[in-house]
PAKOLDO-881883 format. One line per 10 residues: number of its first residue (from 0); for each residue x, y, z of C-alpha. Coordinates in nm, 3 decimals, padded with zeros to 5 digits. Example, Ala and Ser with C-alpha at 12.3 -4.5 7.8 and 13.67 -1.06 7.14 Angstrom:
2
0> 01.230/-00.450/00.780; 01.367/-00.106/00.714 $
This chain:
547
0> -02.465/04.059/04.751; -02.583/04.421/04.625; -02.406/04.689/04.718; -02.483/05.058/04.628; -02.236/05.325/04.511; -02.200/05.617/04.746; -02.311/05.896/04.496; -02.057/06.194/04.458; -02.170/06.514/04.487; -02.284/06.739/04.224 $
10> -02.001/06.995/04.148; -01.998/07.149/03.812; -01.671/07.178/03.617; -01.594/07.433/03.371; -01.435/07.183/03.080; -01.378/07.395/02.762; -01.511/07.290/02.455; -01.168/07.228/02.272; -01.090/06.995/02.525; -01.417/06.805/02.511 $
20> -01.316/06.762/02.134; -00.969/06.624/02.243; -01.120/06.365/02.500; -01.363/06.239/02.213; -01.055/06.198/01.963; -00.841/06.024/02.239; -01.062/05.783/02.271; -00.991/05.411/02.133; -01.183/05.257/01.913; -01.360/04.953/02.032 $
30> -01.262/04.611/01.922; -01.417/04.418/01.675; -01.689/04.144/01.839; -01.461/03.804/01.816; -01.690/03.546/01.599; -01.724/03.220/01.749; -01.718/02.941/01.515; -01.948/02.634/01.540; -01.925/02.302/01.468; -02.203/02.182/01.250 $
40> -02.284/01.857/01.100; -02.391/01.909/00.717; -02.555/01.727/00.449; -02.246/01.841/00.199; -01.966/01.619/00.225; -01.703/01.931/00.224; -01.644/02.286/00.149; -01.585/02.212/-00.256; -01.946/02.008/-00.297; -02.119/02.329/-00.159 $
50> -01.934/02.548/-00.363; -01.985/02.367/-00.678; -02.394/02.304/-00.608; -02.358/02.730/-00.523; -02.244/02.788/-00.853; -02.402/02.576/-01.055; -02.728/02.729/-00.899; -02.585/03.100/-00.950; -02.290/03.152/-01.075; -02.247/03.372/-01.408 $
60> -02.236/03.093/-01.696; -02.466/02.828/-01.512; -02.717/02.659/-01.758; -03.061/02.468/-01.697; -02.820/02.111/-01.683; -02.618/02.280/-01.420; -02.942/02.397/-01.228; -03.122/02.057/-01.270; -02.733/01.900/-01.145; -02.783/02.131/-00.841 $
70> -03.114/02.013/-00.777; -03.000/01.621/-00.775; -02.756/01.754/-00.550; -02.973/01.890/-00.294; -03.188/01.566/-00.346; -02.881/01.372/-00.184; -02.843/01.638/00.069; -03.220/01.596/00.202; -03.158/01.196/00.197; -02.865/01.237/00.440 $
80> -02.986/01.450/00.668; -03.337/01.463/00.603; -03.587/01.718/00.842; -03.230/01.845/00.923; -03.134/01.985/00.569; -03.109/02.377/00.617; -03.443/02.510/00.531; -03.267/02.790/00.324; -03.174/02.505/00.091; -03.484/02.348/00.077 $
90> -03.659/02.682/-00.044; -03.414/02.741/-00.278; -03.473/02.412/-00.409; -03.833/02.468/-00.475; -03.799/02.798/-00.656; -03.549/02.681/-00.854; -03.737/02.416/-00.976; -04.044/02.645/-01.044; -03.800/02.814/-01.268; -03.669/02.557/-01.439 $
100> -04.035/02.418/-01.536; -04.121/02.811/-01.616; -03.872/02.772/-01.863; -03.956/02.396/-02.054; -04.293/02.575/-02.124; -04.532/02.440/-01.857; -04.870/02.493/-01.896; -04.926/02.514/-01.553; -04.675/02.816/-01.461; -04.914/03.004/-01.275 $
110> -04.964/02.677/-01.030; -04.634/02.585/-01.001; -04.498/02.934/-00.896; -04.766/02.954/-00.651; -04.704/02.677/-00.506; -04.318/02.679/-00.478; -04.360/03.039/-00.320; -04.604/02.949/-00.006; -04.359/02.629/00.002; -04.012/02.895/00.039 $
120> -04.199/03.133/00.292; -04.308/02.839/00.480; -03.973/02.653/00.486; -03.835/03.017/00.603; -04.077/03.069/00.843; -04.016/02.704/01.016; -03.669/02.884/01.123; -03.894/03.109/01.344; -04.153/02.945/01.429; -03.978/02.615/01.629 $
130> -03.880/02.853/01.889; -04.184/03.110/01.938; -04.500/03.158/01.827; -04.525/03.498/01.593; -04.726/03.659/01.359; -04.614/03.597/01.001; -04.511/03.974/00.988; -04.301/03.935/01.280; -04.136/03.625/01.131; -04.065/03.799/00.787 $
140> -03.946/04.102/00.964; -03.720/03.888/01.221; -03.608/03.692/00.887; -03.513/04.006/00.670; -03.837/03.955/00.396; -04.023/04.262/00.345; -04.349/04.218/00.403; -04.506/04.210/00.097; -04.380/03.852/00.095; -04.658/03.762/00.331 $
150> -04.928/03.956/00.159; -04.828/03.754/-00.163; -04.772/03.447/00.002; -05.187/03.480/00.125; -05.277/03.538/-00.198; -05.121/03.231/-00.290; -05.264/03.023/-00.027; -05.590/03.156/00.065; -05.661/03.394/-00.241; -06.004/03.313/-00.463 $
160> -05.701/03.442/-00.765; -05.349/03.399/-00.798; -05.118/03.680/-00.884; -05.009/03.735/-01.234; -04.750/03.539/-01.344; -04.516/03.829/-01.410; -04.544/03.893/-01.074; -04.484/03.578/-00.905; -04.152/03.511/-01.167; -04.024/03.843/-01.027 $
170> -04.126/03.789/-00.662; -03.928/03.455/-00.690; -03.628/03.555/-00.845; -03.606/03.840/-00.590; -03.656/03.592/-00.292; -03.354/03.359/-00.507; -03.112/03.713/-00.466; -03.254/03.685/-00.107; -03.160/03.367/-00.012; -02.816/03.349/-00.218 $
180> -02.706/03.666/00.003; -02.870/03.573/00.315; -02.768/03.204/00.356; -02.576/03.062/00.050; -02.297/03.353/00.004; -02.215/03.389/00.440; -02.161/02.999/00.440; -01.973/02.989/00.071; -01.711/03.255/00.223; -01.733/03.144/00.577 $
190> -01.717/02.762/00.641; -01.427/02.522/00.627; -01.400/02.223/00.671; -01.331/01.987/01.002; -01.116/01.642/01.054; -01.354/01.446/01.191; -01.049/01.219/01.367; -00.984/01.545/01.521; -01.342/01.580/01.671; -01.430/01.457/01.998 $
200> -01.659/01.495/02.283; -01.555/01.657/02.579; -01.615/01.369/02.804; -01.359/01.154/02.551; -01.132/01.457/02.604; -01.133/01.460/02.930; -01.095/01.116/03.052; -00.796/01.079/02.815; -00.618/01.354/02.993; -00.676/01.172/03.306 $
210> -00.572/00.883/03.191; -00.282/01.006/03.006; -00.200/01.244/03.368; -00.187/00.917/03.543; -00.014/00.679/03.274; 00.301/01.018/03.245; 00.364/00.974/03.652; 00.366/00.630/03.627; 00.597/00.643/03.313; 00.849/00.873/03.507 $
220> 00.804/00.684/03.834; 00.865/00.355/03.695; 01.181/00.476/03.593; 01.309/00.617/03.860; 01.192/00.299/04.071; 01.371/00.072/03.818; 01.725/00.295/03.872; 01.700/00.207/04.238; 01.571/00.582/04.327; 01.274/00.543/04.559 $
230> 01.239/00.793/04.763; 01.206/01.165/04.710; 01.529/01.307/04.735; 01.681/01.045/04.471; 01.412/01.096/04.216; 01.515/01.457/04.228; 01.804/01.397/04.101; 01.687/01.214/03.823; 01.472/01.393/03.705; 01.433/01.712/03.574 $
240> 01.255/02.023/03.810; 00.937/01.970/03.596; 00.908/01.563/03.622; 01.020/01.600/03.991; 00.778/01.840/04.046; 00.474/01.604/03.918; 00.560/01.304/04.116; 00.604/01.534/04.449; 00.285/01.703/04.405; 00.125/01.341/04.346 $
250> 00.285/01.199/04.565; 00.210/01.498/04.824; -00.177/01.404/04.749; -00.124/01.023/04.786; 00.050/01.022/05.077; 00.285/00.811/04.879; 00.637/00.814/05.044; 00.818/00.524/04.786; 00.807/00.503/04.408; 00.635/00.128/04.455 $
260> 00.356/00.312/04.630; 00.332/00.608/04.347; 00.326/00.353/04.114; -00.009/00.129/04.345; -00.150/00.457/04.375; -00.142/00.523/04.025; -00.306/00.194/03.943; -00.556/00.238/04.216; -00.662/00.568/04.054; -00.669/00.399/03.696 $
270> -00.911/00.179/03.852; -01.101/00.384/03.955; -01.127/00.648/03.679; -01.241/00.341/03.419; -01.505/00.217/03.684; -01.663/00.562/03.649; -01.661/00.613/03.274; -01.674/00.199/03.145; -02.050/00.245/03.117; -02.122/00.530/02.939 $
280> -01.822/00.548/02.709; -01.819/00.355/02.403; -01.423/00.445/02.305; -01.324/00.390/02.659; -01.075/00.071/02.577; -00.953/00.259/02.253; -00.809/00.534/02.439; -00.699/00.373/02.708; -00.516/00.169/02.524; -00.370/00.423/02.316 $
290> -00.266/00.582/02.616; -00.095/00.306/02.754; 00.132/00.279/02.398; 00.250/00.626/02.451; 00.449/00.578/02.748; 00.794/00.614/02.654; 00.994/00.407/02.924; 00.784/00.176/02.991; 00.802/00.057/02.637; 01.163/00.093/02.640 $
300> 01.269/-00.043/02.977; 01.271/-00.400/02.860; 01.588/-00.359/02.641; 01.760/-00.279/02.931; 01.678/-00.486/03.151; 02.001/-00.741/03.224; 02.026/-00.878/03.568; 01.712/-00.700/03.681; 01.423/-00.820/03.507; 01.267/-00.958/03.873 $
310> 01.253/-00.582/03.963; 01.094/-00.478/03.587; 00.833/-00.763/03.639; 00.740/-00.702/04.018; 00.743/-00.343/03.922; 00.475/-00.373/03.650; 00.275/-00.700/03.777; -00.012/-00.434/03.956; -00.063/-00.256/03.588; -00.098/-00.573/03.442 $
320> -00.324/-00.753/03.704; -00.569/-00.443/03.622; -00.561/-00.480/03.274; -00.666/-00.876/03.332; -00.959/-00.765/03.611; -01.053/-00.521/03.367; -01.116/-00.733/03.078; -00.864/-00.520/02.858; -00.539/-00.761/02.850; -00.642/-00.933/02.496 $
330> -00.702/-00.591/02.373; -00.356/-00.432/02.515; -00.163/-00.762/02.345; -00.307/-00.730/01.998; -00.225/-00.363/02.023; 00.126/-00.449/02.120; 00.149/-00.705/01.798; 00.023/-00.467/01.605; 00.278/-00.219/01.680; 00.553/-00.468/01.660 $
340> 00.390/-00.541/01.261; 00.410/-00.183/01.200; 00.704/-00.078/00.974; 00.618/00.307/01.022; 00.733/00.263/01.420; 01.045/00.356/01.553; 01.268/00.015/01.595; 01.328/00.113/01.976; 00.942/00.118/01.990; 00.873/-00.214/01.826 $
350> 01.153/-00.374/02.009; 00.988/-00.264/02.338; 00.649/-00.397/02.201; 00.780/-00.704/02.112; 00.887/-00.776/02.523; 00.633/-00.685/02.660; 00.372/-00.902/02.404; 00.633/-01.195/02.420; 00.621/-01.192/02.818; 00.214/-01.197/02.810 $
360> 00.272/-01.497/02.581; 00.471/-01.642/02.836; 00.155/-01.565/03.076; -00.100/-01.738/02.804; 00.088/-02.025/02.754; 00.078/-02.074/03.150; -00.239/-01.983/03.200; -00.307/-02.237/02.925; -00.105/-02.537/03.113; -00.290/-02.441/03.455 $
370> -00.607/-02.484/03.309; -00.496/-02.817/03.150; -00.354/-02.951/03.483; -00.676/-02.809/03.689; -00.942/-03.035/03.455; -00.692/-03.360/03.462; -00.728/-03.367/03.808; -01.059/-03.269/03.816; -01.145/-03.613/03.593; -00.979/-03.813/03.835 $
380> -01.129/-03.659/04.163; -01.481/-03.484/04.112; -01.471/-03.371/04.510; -01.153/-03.148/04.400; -01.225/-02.748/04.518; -01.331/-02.510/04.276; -01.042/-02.271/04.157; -01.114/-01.914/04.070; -00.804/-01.843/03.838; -00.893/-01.495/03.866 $
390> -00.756/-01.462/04.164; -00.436/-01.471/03.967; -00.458/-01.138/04.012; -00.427/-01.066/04.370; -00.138/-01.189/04.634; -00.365/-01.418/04.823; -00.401/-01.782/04.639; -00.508/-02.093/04.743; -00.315/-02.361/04.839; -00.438/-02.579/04.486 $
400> -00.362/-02.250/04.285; -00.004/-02.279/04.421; 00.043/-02.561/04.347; -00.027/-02.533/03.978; 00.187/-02.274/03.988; 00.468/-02.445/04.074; 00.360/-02.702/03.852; 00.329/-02.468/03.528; 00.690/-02.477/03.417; 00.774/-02.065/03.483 $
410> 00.964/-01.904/03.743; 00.717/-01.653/03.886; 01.012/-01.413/03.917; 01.028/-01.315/03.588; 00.666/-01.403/03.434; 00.391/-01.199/03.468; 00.138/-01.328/03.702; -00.217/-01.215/03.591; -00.539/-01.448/03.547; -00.899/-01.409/03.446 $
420> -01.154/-01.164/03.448; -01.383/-01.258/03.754; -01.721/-01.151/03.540; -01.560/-01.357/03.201; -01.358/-01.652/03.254; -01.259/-01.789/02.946; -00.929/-01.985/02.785; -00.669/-01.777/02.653; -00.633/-01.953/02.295; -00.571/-01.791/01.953 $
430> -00.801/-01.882/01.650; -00.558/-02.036/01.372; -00.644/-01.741/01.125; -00.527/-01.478/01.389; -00.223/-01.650/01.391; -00.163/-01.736/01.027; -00.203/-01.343/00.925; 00.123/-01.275/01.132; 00.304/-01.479/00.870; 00.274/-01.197/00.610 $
440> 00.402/-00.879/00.832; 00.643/-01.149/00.975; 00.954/-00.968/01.092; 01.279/-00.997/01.372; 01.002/-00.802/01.629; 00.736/-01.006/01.609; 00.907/-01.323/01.516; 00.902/-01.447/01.950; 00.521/-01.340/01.949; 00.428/-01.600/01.669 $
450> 00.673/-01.915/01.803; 00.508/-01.810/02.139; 00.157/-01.822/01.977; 00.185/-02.165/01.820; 00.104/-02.365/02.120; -00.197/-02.154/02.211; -00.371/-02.217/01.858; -00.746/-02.333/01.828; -00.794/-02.587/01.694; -00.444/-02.709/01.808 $
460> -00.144/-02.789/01.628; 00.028/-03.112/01.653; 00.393/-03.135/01.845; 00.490/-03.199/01.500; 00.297/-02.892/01.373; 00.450/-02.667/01.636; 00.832/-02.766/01.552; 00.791/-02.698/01.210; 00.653/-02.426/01.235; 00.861/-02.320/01.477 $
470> 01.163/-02.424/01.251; 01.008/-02.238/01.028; 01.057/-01.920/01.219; 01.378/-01.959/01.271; 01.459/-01.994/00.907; 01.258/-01.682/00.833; 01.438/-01.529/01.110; 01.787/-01.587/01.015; 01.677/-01.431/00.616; 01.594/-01.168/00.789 $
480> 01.958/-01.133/00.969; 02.125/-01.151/00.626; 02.220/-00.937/00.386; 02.071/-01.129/00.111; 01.780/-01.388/00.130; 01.850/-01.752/00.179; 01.808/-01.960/-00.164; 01.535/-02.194/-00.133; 01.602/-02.577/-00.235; 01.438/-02.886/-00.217 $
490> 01.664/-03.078/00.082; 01.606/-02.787/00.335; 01.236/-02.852/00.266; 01.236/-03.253/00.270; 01.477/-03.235/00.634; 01.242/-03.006/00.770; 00.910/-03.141/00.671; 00.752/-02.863/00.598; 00.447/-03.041/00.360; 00.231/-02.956/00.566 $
500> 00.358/-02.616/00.651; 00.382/-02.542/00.277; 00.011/-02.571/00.218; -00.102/-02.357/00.496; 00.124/-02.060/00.376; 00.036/-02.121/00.046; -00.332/-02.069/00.161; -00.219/-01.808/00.409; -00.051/-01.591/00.102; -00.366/-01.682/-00.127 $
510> -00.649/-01.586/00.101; -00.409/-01.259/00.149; -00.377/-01.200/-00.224; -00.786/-01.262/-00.241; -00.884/-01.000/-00.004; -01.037/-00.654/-00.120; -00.810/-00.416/-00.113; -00.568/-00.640/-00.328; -00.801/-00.769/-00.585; -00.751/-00.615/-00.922 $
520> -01.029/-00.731/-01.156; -01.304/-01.019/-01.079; -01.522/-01.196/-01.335; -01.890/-01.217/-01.244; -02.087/-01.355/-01.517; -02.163/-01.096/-01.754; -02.038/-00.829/-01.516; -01.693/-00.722/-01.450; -01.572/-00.506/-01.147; -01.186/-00.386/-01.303 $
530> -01.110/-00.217/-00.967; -01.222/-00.267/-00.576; -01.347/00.081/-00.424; -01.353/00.112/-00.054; -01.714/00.190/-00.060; -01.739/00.284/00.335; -01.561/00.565/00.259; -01.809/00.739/00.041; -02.078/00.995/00.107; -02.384/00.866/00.024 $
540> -02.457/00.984/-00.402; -02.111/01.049/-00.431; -01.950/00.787/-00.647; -01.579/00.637/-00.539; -01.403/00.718/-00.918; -01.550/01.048/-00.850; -01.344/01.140/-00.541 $
């Protein structure tokens, strides 16, 4: 809505020139306009490859090698970004190369310059002319050129004679000054350079603070749930007036009046905030995994869990149950193992890991034996009822899906009870390799993971398989409780068996000591690599020795 001001009547005042002059030098300076940095994809791989290709084109002791170097430089540049190499550098480019021929003593100066000038003012020009349509004048005066440029540039083009050649070598090495104080000196003092872990789109950004929002209540509610405190009074005197204050204020919104319905509602809302975003977010499972490791308690509550591990589990069994209906639970346990392997992770952190992947092994292996059970009968009675084992992950089972619970060999008090995903039913079995690489980061964390793992391999161990390499295990287990390594001798090896076992670490630690990034030299034929580069990791004309 417009509204007009009430104009004040015309009265003159009698102001005296000193203090005009007073009023003026009162008067603050104004600030300085804040610059706004962008975020630019370039064809240079960082700050020091520009700088280098800037002097070697004009700093004060570059030569013709360091100006043809320069050129093979921007020759890369143009193959990794192609149309979208900076037109500035692409005219530069062109008279430098005029230049350079100028100077070998080509016979066809006069040509080259020509052309290398109407191919800078119409590189230039391109800036201009993608947005709006302007006279050539216009665009030189818009660009900073004076405007003789254009006139020369006609000649050039359309004229029955070139210019002189003296005049063409000094119209290009004043439109070289241009361009090296107009484009290549603001970006030389100007840019840095950007993490590209760091980067992210705002859509990323924002659904992992909404995830991590809703993972941090859940986190503190959990807690507070686990300690016995459900309703609102008790949790404020657990927690601190900040925590308190974000489970209230969620719990205000939910209509939530326990900590076992904050903790629902939370799940309900994680499952609905991945619905939204699972189809047009690539990272989605990434980050929500990652934000599911950085909960502090809930990694952590499983050390402490003594006589009330039925609470933990019945606590936790929603969280879980959307992980399996979302498709994420393999994900979520190979993160967990992963973090378990990881010898940069605090020990209270791997410990907490370690539970949580050893009770989803727990969960495989039944899953596994269900399954089993379910086609057994199914060969002996064709007119059994179908079972949909993802309904694992709701309270309402059928009567035959009872039943092989019961029959599974776990108390459902302290197992997780989570099935399949409806849209991708498939058996929860381990391929041998992804087994046999947790021998080498074997450890007293992720020791229960792998004797848990054994059973679930494909293609199957034998029982005798299993026990040895369970024994196995155990031994490892027990080195890794002493002070000193156990000494290895023949009768532990003939009383265990362990023939078999042998040869499949032996492969295990020789396929390990074959891989890339531990290979040292290789012998092909008449050629000889001495050293394995990680070649993903280099910008394309830039050689790995050369980092």
């Amino acid at each position: 809505m417009a509204v007009a001001k009430k104009e004040k009547p015309n009265v003159k005042k009698k102001i005296s020139e000193k203090g005009k002059q007073q009023k003026t030098k009162a008067a603050p300076a104004a600030p300085p306009p804040i610059v706004k940095q962008r975020t630019v994809v370039t064809p240079w791989r960082d700050t020091l490859e520009f700088q280098t290709t800037y002097d070697w084109l004009f700093g004060k002791t570059s030569t013709p090698a360091n100006r043809h170097q320069a050129l093979s430089k921007i020759r890369i540049w143009s193959l990794r970004r192609g149309n979208l190499c900076p037109a500035a550098v692409m005219a530069t480019s062109v008279l430098v190369q005029a230049q350079l021929e100028d100077q070998e003593g080509n016979a066809k100066t006069q040509n080259t310059y020509a052309s290398a000038f109407t191919r800078f003012y119409n590189f230039m020009s391109s800036i201009i002319q993608g947005h709006n349509m302007t006279s050539m004048y216009e665009t030189a005066r818009e660009l900073g050129l004076q405007s003789f440029i254009v006139d020369l540039r006609h000649l050039c083009a359309h004229g029955q004679e070139l210019p002189p050649v003296e005049v063409l070598r000094n119209t290009s090495e004043h439109c070289l000054e241009w361009l090296r104080t107009y484009y290549w000196l603001p970006h030389k003092e100007n840019m840095s350079n950007l993490d590209a872990g760091k980067l992210k789109r705002k859509d990323k950004l924002k659904f992992e603070k909404a995830v991590s929002n809703l993972l941090e209540i859940y986190d503190l509610t959990l807690e507070c749930h686990f300690k016995g405190a459900e309703k609102l009074k008790a949790i404020s005197k657990l927690k601190s007036s900040a925590e308190f204050n974000k489970i209230r204020v969620y719990s205000s919104s939910k209509k939530a009046k326990s900590s076992k319905e904050i903790l629902d509602a939370v799940v309900n809302d994680l499952s609905a905030l991945v619905k939204k975003e699972s189809s047009s977010m690539k990272d989605l499972l990434d980050i929500y995994t990652g934000c599911l490791l950085k909960m502090e308690y809930f990694l952590r509550v499983g050390l402490q869990v003594d006589d009330n591990e039925d609470t933990l589990i019945a606590a936790t069994q929603g969280l879980f149950r959307l992980l399996a209906m979302q498709g994420y639970i393999e994900k979520v346990f190979v993160a967990l193992v992963q973090l378990t392997e990881n010898e940069n992770e605090a020990e209270l952190r791997r410990l907490g890991a370690s539970y949580w992947a050893s009770k989803m092994v727990k969960t495989f292996g039944m899953l596994f034996r269900m399954k089993r059970m379910y086609k057994e009968e199914l060969d002996l009675n064709d007119k059994l009822k179908a079972v949909d084992f993802s309904s694992l992950n709701t309270d309402k089972l059928s009567k035959t899906m009872r039943s092989l619970l019961v029959h599974s060999n776990v108390d459902p008090s302290f197992t997780l009870i989570f099935g399949d995903n409806p849209k991708k039913s498939r058996s929860l079995v381990f391929e041998r390799e992804f087994i046999m690489q947790r021998v080498g980061p074997f450890s007293k964390y992720s020791a229960p993971i792998l004797k848990g793992l054994l059973p679930l391999a494909d293609p199957p161990f034998s029982k005798s398989q299993v026990a040895d390499l369970s024994k196995l295990c155990d031994i490892r287990l027990h080195e890794f409780e002493q002070l000193e390594p156990m000494e290895e001798d023949g009768s532990s090896q003939e009383s265990y068996n362990l023939e078999y076992l042998e040869k499949l670490l032996a492969k295990a630690a020789q396929s390990k000591g074959n891989t890339l990034t531990n290979a040292v030299s290789s012998d092909l034929g008449i050629w000889k690599v001495e050293k394995d580069y990680d070649w993903s990791k280099c910008a394309l004309g830039v050689l790995p020795w050369a980092n």
